[in-house]
GUMARFI-506431 format. One line per 10 residues: number of its first residue (from 1); their letters; for each residue x, y, z of C-alpha. Coordinates in steps of 0.5 Angstrom, whole numbers, padded with zeros to 4 digits. Each point is the difference from the previous one (the first is absolute). Layout:
REM residues N
NUM	a	X/Y/Z | ... $
//
This chain:
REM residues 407
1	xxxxxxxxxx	0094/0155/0049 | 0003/-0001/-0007 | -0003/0004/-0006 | -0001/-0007/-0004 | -0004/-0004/0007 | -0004/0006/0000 | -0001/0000/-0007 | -0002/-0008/0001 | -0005/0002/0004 | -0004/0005/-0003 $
11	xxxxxxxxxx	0000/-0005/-0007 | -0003/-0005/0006 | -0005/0004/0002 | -0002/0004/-0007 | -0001/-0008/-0002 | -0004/-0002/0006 | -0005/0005/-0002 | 0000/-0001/-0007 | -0003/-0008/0002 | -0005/0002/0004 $
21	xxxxxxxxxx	-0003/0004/-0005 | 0000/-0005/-0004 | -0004/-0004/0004 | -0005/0006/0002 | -0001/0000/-0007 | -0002/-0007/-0002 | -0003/-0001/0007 | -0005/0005/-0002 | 0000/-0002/-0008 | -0002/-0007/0002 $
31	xxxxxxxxxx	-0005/0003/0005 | -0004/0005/-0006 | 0000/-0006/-0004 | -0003/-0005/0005 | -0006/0006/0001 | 0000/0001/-0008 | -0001/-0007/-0001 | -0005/-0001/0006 | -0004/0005/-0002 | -0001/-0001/-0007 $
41	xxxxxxxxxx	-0001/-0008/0001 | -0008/0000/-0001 | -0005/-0005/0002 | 0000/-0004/-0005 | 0008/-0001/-0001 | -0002/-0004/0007 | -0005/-0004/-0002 | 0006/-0001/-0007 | 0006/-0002/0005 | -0005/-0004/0005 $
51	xxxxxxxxxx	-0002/-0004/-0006 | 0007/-0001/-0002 | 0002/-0003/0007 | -0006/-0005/0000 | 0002/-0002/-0007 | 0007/-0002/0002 | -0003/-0003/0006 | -0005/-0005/-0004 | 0007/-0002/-0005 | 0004/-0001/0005 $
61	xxxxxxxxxx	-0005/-0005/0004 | -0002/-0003/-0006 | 0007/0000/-0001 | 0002/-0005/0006 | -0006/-0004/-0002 | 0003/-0002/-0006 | 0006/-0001/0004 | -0003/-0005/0005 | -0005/-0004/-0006 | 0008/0000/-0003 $
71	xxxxxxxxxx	0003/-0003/0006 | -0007/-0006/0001 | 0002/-0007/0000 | -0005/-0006/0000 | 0000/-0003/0007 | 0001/-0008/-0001 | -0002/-0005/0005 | 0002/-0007/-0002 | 0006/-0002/0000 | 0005/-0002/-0006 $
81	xxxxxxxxxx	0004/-0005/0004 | -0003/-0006/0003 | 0004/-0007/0002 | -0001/-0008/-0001 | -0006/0003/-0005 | 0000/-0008/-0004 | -0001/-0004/0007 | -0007/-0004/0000 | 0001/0000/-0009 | -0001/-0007/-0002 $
91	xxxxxxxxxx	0006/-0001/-0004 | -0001/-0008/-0001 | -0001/0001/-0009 | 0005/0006/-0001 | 0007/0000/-0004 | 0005/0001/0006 | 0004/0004/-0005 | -0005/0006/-0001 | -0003/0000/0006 | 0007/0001/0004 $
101	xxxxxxxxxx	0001/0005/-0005 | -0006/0003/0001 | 0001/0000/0008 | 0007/0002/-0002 | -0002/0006/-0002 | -0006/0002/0002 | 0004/0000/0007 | -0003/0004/0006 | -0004/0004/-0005 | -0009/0000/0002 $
111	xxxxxxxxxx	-0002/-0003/-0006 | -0001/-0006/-0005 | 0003/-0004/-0006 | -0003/-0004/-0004 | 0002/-0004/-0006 | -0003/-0003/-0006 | 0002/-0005/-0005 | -0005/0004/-0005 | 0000/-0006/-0005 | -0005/-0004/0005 $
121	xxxxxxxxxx	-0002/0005/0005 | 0004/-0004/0006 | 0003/0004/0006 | 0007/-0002/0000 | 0001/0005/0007 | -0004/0004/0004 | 0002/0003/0006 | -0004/0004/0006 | -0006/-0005/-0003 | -0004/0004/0005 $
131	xxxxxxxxxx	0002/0007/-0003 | -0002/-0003/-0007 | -0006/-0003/0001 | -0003/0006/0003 | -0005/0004/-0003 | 0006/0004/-0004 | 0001/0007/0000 | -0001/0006/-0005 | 0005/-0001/-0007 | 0002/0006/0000 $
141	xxxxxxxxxx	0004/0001/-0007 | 0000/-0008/-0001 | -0008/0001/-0003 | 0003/0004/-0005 | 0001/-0007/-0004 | -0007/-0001/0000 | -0002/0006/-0003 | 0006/0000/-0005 | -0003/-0007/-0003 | -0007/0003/0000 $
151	xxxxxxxxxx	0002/0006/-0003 | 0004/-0004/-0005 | -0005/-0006/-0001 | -0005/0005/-0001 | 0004/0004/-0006 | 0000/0007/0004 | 0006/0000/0001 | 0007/-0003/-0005 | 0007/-0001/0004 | 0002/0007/-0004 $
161	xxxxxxxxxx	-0007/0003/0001 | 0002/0007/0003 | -0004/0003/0005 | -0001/0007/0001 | 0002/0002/0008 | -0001/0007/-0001 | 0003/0005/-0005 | 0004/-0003/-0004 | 0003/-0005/0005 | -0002/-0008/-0003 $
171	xxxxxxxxxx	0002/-0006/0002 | 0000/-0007/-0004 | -0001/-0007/0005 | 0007/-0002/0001 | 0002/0006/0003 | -0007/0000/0004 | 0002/-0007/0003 | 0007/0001/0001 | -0001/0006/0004 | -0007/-0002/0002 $
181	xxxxxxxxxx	-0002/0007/-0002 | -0008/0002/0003 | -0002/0005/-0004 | 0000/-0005/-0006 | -0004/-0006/0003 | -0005/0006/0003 | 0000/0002/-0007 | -0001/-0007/-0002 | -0005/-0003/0004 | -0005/0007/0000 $
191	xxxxxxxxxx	0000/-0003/-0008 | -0001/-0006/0001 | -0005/0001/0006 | -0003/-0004/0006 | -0004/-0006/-0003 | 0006/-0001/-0005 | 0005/0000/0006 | -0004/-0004/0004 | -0001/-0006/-0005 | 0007/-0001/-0001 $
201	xxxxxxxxxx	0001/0001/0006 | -0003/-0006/0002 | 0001/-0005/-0006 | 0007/0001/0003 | -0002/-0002/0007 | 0000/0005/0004 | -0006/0000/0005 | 0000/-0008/0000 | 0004/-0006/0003 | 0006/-0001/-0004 $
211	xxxxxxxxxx	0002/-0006/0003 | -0003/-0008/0000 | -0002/-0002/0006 | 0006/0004/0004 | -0003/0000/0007 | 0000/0007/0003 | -0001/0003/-0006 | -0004/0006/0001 | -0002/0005/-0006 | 0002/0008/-0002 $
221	xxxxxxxxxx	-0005/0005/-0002 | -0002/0003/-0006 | -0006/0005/0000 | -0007/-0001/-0002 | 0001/0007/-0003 | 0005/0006/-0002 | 0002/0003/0007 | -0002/0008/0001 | 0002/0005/-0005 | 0004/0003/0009 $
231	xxxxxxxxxx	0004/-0005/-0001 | 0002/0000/-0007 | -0005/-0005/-0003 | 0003/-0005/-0006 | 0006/0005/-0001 | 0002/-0002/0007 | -0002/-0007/-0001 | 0005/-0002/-0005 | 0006/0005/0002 | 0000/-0002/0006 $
241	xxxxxxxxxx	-0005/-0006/0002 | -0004/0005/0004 | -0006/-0004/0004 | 0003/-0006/-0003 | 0002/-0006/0005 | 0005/-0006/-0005 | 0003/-0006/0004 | 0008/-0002/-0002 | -0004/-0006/-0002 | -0005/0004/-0005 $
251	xxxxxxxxxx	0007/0004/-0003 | 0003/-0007/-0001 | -0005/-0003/-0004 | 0000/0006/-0005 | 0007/0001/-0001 | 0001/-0007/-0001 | -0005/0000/-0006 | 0005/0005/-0003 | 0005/-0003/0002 | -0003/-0007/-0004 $
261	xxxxxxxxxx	-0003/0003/-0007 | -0008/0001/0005 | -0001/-0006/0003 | -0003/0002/0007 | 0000/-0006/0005 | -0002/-0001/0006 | 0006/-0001/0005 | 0001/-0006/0004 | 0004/0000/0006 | 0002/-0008/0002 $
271	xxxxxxxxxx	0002/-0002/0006 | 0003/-0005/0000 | 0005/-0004/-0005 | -0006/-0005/-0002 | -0003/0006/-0002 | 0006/0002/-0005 | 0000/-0006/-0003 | -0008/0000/-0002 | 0000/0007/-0001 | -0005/0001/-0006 $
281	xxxxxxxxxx	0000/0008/-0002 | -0008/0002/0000 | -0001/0006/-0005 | -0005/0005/0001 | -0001/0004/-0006 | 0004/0001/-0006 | 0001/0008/-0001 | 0000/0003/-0007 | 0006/0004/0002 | 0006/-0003/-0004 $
291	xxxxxxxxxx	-0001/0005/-0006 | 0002/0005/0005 | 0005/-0002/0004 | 0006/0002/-0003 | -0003/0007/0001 | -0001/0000/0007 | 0006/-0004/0000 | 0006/0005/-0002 | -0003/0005/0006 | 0001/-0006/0006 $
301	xxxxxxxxxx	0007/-0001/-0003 | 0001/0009/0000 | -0002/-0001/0007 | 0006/-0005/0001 | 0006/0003/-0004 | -0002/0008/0001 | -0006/0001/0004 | -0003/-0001/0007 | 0002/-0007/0001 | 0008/0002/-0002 $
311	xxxxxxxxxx	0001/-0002/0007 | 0000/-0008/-0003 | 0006/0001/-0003 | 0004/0002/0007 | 0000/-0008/0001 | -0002/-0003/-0007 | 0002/0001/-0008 | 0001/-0008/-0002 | -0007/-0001/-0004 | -0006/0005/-0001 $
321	xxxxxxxxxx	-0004/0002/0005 | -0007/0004/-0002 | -0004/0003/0005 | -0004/0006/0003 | 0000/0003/0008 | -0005/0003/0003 | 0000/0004/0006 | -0006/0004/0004 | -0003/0001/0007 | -0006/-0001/0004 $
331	xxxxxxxxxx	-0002/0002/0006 | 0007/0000/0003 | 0003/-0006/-0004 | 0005/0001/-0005 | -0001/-0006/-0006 | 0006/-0002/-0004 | -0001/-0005/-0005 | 0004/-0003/-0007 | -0003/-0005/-0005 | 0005/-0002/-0004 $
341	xxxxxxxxxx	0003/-0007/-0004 | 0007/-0003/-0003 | -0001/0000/-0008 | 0006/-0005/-0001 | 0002/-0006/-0004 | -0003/-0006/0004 | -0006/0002/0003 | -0003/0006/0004 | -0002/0002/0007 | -0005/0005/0003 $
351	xxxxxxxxxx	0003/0004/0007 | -0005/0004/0003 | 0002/0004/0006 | -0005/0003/0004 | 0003/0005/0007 | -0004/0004/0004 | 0002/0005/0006 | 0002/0007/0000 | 0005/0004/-0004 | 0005/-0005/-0002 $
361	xxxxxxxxxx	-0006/-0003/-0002 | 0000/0001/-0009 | 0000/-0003/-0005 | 0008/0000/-0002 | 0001/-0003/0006 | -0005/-0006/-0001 | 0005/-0001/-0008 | 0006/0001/0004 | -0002/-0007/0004 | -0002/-0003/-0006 $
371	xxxxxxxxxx	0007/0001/-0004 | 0002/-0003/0006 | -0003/-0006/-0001 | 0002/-0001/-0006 | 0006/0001/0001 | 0000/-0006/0005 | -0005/-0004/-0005 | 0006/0001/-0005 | 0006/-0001/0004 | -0003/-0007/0003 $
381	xxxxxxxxxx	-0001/-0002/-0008 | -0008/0001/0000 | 0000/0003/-0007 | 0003/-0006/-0004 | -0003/-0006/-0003 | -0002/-0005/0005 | -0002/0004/0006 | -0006/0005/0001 | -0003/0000/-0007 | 0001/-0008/-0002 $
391	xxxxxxxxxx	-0006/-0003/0005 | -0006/0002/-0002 | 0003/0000/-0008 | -0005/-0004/-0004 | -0005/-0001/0004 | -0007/0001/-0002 | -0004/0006/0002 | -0007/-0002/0003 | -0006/0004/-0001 | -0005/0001/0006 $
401	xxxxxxx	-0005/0003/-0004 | -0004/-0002/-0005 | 0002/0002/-0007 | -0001/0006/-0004 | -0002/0003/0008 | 0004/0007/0003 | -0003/0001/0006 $
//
């Protein structure tokens, strides 16, 4: 064996030796501590270590709880989608042009169109009449003009008004309108108060027949007192129409008396051409909302051009459109609803979209088929002098109250 092999060795074993009394060491170092530690551990250092698992027990739990309520959605029962919804309509007395229109672009959705000459209160389209003759369903946000022409009748409120939303957040009607804000009609309808809410209410027709004579009509609801504070008592009522049930034909007839200067009339729906030709608009009662209407009318065109009824421009920008959507659910239904009018240079015409269904289901959807049938109306030459708005022109309203009476 050479001298260096030998030396080799011996660094080999002295090494050896070094690392196993290295690890001896340790070993009984980490034993003394363990002992050390399990010794001066008192009582009530358990108790403390106990406490602090149950704790991050309890956070995770709570934890996963909140994760679970995040990931919650509604359950929806009712399909959006249904086919042949206009067979059995009686269409003998509609404007060809806007009830292919309103088909046209209602198509396979679950819902209904109505359309209305508002200077005289004829039903020139009504699609899925069973639908729209029904016993309505809740407004949802389109009660909202109801409770901003009570809030501006009765001075609680001006266009520019503020209101306080919570700290120095403010918010003036336009832009509640536009963005269909609840919090602000919430605020505005505690202001106001039940009575208040509810008289107007009625004398814009909710709770009663719109129509004359229109067979199958039935009536929505309008409760006889405020619903329970559980269920958000006359905040909900006029943010989201809570306890509320309103027919397209109802809706109609009060966007109708906007888009007229106040006139509410009762609406017709001739069946036949004879009928056209007879036709006489029968006036309900006269509202004393003309001073108001351009304040409430600047926030129904946000809605079009920047707000929740956007959607209307995906088809339509000729003439302008003024509106409000309206989207809720009920008992495993969703609602979608927009009211609306053209403004143009020869006439007006009110569009009123009414859908209902799960989640496809809302309001945005119910503008987007209305500007899709504005845009046929307009393509077929509705919106010209001499046709749609010529017909009923210099005819005189008739009465079918006695004079000086607002029932």
């Amino acid at each position: 064996m050479s001298k260096s092999f030998r030396l080799l060795v011996g660094f080999v074993v002295l090494f050896s030796f070094a690392g196993a009394s290295y690890a001896a060491h340790i070993n009984t170092t980490t034993s003394a501590k363990s002992k050390s530690q399990k010794v001066s551990e008192a009582p009530h250092t358990r108790r403390r270590i106990h406490h602090l698992a149950r704790s991050r027990s309890a956070h995770l739990t709570t934890a996963s709880v909140r994760t679970r309520r995040h990931r919650y959605y509604e359950r929806f029962y009712v399909s959006s989608y249904a086919e042949d919804i206009g067979v059995g309509d009686v269409t003998g007395g509609e404007d060809p042009v806007v009830r292919r229109a309103a088909l046209d672009a209602l198509g396979n959705m679950n819902g209904t169109v109505v359309a209305i000459e508002p200077t005289s209160g004829r039903i020139l389209a009504m699609v899925n009449q069973r639908l729209a003759l029904s016993s309505g369903a809740q407004p949802c946000s389109t009660i909202k003009l109801s409770v901003a022409l009570a809030a501006l009748s009765e001075g609680v409120i001006s266009e520019d008004t503020r209101v306080s939303l919570g700290g120095s957040y403010r918010m003036n009607l336009t832009t509640a309108l536009a963005h269909s804000n609840n919090a602000y009609f919430e605020a505005v309808g505690r202001e106001l108060g039940f009575e208040k809410v509810a008289y107007y209410a009625h004398e814009f027709g909710l709770g009663e027949l719109a129509g004359y004579n229109i067979p199958g009509e039935q009536l929505g609801t309008y409760p006889d007192e405020v619903i329970p504070a559980k269920l958000g008592g006359v905040g909900k009522m006029c943010s989201f129409g809570e306890g509320i049930s309103m027919t397209p034909l109802q809706l109609g007839a009060l966007v109708s008396a906007i888009a007229n200067g106040g006139t509410l009339y009762y609406l017709q729906h001739p069946t036949a051409p004879e009928e056209v030709a007879n036709f006489q608009p029968r006036i309900k009662r006269q509202l004393d909302i003309a001073p108001v209407i351009p304040e409430i009318s600047d926030g129904m065109a946000g809605a079009v051009q920047y707000g929740t009824a956007r959607s209307v421009g995906l088809n339509f920008n000729e003439e302008e459109i003024l509106g409000k959507t309206g989207t809720c659910s009920h008992d495993g239904t969703r609602f979608g609803w927009f009211a609306s009018y053209a403004n143009t240079n020869v006439g007006r015409i009110v569009v009123v979209v009414f859908l209902e269904g799960g989640r496809p289901t809302f309001g945005p959807k119910a503008a987007e088929i209305a500007g899709r049938m504005y845009r046929d109306m307009y393509d077929h030459n509705f919106f010209i002098a001499g046709h749609g708005f010529s017909p009923e022109a210099g005819l005189k309203p008739v009465s079918t109250l006695p004079a000086g009476s607002q029932q």
